[in-house]
C-alpha positions in Angstrom: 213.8 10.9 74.0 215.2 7.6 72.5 213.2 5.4 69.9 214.3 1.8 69.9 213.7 0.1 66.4 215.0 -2.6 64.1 214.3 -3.4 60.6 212.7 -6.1 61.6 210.2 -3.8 63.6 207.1 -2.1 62.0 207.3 1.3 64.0 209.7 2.2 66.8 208.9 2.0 70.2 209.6 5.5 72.5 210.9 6.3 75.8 211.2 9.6 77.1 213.0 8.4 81.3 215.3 6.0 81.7 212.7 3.5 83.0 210.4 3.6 80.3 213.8 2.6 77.9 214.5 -0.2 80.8 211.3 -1.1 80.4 211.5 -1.8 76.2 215.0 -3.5 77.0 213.2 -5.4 79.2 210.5 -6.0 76.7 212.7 -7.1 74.2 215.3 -9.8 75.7 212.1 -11.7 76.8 210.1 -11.6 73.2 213.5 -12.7 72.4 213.5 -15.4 75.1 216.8 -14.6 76.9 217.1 -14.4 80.6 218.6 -11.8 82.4 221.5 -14.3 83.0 222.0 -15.0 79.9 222.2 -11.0 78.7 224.4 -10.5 81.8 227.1 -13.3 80.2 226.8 -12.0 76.9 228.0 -8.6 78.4 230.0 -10.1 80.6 228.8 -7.9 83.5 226.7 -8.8 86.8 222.7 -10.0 86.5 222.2 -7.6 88.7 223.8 -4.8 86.7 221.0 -6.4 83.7 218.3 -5.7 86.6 219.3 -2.2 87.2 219.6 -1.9 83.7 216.2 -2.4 83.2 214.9 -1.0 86.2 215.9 2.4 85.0 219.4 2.3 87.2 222.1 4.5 86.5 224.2 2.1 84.7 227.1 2.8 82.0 226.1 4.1 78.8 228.7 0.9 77.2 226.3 -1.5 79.1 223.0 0.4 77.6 224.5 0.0 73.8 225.8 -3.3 74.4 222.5 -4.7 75.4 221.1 -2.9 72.6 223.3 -4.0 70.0 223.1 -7.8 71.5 219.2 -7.4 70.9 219.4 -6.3 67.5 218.2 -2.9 68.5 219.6 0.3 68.1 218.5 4.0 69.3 217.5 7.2 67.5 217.2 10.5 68.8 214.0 12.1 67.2 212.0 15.3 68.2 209.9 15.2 71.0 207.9 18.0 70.1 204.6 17.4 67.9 204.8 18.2 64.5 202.1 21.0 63.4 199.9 18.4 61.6 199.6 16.8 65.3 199.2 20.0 66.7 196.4 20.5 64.2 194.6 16.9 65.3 194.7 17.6 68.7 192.9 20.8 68.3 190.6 19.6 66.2 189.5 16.4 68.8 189.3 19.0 71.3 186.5 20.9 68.8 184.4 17.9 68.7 
């Protein structure tokens, strides 16, 4: 699972495949108002490697971080497992 969060975020934003984190790279350059052309110079590496990138391609890991650390975001590895006070909600919702 990877979280992808900044300071400047008020909680972090999960992804548990590849396309889902594509996805909030995806997310991000554009609330950020950079093309895909624009990330791709920046890393000096292909559009279309920015495209597979956030498709959910099998792309370098060096590409992944740089686009991350070129958005200002960063990634955290976190348990995916609920805690026992989730645990405890869900059962409880299920009760009702």
């Amino acid at each position: 699972m990877y979280e992808i969060s900044n300071t400047m975020d008020t909680a972090p934003r999960t992804a548990f495949t590849a396309q889902e984190l594509g996805r909030l790279i995806r997310d991000t350059r554009k609330a950020l108002g950079k093309s895909q052309t624009a990330l791709a110079e920046a890393l000096q590496v292909r559009r279309q490697t920015i495209a597979e990138l956030e498709a959910g391609g099998n792309v370098g890991l060096h590409v992944m971080f740089s686009a991350l650390t070129y958005l200002g975001k960063g990634v955290a590895i976190t348990d995916a497992r609920p805690t026992a006070a989730a645990m405890r909600a869900m059962l409880e919702d299920e009760d009702e």
